[in-house]
C-alpha positions as CSV (number, residue, x, y, z in Angstrom):
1,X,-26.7,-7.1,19.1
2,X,-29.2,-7.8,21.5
3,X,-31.3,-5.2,23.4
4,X,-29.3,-6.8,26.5
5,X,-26.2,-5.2,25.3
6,X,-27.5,-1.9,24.5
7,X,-27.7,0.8,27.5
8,X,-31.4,0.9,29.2
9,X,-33.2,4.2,29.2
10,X,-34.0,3.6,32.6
11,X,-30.6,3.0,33.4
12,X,-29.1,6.6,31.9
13,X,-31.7,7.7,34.3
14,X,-30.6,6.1,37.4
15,X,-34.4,5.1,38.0
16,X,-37.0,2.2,38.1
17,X,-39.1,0.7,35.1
18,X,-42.2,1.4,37.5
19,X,-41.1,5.4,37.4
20,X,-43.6,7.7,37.5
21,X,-43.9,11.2,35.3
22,X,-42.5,13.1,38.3
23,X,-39.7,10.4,39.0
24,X,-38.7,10.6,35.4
25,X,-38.2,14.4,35.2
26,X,-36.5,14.7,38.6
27,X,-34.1,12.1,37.5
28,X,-34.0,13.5,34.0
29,X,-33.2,17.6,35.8
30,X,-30.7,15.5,38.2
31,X,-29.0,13.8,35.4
32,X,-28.4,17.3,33.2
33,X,-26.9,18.9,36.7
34,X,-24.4,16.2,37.0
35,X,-23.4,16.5,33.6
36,X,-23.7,20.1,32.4
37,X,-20.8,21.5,30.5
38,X,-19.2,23.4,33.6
39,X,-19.2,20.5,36.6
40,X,-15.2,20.4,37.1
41,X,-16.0,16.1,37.8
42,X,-17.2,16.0,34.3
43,X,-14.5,17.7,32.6
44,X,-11.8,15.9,34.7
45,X,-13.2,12.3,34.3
46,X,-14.7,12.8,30.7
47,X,-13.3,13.9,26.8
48,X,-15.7,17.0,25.6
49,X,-17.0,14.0,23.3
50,X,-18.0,12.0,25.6
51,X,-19.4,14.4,27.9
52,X,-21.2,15.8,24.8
53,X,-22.5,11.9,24.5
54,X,-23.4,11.3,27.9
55,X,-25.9,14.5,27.5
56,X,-27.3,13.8,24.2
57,X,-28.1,10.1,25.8
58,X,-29.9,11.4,29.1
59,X,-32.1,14.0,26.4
60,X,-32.6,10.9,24.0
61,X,-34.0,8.6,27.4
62,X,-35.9,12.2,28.5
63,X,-37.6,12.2,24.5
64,X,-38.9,8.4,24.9
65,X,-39.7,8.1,28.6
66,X,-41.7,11.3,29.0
67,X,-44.1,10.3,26.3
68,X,-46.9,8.0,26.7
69,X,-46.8,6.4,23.4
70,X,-43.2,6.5,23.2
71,X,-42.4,4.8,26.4
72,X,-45.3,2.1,25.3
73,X,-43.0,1.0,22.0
74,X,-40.2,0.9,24.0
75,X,-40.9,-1.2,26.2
76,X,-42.2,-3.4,24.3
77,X,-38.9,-3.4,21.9
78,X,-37.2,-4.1,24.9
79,X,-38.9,-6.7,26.6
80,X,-39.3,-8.7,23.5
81,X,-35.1,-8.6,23.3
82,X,-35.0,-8.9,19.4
83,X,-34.8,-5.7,18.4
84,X,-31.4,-4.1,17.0
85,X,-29.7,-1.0,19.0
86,X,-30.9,1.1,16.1
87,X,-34.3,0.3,16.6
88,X,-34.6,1.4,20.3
89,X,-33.0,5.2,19.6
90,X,-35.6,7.8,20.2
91,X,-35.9,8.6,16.5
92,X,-37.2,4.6,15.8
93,X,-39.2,5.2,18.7
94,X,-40.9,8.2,17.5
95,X,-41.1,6.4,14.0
96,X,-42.6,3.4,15.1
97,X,-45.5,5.3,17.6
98,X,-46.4,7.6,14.8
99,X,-46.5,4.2,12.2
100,X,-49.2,2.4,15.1
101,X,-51.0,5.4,15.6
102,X,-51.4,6.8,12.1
103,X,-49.9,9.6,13.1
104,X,-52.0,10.8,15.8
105,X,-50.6,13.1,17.6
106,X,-49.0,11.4,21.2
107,X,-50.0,12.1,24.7
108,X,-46.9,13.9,26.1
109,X,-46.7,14.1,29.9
110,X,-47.2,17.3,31.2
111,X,-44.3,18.9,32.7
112,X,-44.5,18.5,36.7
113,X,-46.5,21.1,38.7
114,X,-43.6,21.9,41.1
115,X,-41.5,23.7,37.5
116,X,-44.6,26.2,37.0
117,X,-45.1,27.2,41.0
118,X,-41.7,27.1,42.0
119,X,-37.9,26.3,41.1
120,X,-37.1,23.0,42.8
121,X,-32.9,23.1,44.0
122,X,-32.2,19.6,42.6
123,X,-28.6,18.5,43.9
124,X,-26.2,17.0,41.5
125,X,-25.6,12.9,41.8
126,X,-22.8,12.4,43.8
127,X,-20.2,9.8,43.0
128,X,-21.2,7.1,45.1
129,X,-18.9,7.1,48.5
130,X,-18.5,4.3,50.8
131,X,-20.9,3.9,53.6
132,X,-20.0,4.0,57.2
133,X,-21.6,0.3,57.3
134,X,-19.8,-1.4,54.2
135,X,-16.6,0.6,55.4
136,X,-16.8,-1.3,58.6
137,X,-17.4,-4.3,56.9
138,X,-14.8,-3.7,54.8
139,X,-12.1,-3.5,57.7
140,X,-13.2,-6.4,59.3
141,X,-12.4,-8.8,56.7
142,X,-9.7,-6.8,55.1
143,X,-7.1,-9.0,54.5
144,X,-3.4,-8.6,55.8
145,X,-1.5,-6.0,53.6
146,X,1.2,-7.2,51.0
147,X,3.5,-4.5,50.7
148,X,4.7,-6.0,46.9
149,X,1.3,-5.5,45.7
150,X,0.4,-2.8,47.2
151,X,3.7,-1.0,45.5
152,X,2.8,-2.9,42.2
153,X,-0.8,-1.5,42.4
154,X,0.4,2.5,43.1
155,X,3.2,1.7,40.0
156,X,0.9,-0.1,37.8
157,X,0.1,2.1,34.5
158,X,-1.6,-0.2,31.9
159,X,-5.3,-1.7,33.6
160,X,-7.2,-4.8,32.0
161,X,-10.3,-6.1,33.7
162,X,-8.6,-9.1,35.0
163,X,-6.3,-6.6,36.8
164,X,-9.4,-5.0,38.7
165,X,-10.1,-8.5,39.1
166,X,-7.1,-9.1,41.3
167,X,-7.6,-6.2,43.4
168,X,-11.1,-6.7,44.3
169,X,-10.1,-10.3,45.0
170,X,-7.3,-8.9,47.0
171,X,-9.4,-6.2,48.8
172,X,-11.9,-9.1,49.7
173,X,-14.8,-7.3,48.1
174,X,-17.7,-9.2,46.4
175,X,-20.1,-8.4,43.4
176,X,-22.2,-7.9,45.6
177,X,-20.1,-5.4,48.1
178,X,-19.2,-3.9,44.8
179,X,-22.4,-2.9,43.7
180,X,-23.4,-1.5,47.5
181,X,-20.2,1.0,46.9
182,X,-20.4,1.7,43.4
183,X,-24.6,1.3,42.6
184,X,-23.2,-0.4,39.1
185,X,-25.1,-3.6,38.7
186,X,-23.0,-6.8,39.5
187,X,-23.9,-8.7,36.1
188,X,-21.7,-4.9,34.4
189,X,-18.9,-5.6,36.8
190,X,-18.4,-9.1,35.8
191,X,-18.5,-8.1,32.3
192,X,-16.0,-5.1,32.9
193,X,-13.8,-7.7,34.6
194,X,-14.3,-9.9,31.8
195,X,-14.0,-7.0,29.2
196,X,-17.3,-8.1,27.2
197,X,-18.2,-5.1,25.0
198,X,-21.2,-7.6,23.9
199,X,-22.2,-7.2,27.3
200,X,-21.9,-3.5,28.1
201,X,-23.5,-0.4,27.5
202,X,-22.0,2.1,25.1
203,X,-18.6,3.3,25.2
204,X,-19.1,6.2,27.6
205,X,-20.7,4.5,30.1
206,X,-18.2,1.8,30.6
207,X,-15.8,4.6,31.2
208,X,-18.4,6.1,33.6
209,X,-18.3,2.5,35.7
210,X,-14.3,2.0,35.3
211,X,-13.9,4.9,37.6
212,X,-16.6,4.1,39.7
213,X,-15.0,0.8,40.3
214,X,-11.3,2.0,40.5
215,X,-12.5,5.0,43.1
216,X,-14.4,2.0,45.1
217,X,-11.0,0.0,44.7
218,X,-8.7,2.9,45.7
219,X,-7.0,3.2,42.2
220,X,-5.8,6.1,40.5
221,X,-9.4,6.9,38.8
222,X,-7.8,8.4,35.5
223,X,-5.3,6.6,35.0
224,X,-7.0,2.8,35.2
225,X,-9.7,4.6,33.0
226,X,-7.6,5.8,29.8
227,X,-5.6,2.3,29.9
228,X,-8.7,0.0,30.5
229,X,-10.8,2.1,27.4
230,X,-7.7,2.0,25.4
231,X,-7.8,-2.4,25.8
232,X,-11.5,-2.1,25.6
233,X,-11.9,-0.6,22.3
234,X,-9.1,-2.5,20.9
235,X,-11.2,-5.3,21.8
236,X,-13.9,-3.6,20.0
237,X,-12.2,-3.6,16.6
238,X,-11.0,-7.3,16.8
């Protein structure tokens, strides 16, 4: 496994490889909001476990991104794209920067200014909606509504990729247009289409984009979720 298959740090984190220190922890304070233990869309969407790994992963890209030395390693791991996923978890990290530097001690970031002077109200990521723009867009080349697949789609129980396939085929909606809706890089959609677990991020995350994609799609959320993960990992095992 590749580090093109494992989740990017900058990726949990919603933000750029060119972040700065106060970029990182805003997106890092966003992150925890959107996925503390009481937001109702958290509990509805994900198992305690996974919500439980969805935190851990957001403190593990906090751990490696705030730290000078850590970040340093890491990229570097990831840019070379031979490392194993085991070798780019916070703990290697911190191994590997403390193995380079003799164990000097690292150059943490200092913690913002803003957290000391005052209490910044960060609001929680919203699931991405539709904007007025690609909804307009959207109608125009909508195409004429089947009635057999539109019952077929609010009947359907069991999900694959290749059925998301047909609908976004069906709803006339691009990678591209996908990806304005959903934020979710194109090259993830093809591969949840495609069901590649080679080329997707960990487990929870795919979940994450399923609904993202089904809500962009107009699909019972939930429902194409637990069917497509139950596929998924079977695919995972063979």
């Amino acid at each position: 496994m590749n580090t093109e298959s494992r989740q990017n740090y900058y990726e949990i984190l919603e933000i750029s490889e060119n972040a700065s220190a106060q970029e990182i922890y805003n997106a890092y304070q966003k992150a925890k909001l959107t996925y503390c233990h009481d937001s109702k869309a958290v509990l509805a969407a994900f198992t305690p476990e996974e919500a439980s790994e969805l935190r851990n992963l957001i403190e593990e890209a906090y751990q490696v991104l705030s730290n000078n030395d850590y970040r340093n390693v890491y990229e570097k791991r990831v840019m070379s794209n031979t490392y194993e996923s085991q070798d780019l978890t916070a703990e290697a990290i911190k191994i590997a920067s403390e193995n380079l530097f003799q164990k000097a001690q690292p150059s943490i970031i200092e913690t913002p200014a803003e957290e000391t002077a005052h209490t910044q109200i960060i609001q929680p990521v919203q699931t991405p909606q539709t904007s007025v723009t690609t909804a307009l867009a959207i109608e125009e080349t909508a195409p004429t509504v089947n009635p057999d697949f539109e019952n077929m789609i609010a009947a359907k129980k069991e999900w694959s990729g290749e059925d998301l396939k047909q609908v976004r085929e069906y709803r006339r909606l691009s990678f591209d247009e996908l990806t304005d809706i959903t934020k979710i890089n194109p090259w993830y959609i093809a591969a949840l289409e495609k069901m590649e677990p080679a080329n997707l991020p960990v487990e929870v995350f795919v979940r994450g984009y399923v609904l993202q994609v089904a809500k962009a799609l107009g699909l019972k959320e939930k429902t194409v979720a637990d069917s497509y993960m139950r596929l998924f990992r079977k695919k995972i095992e063979n």
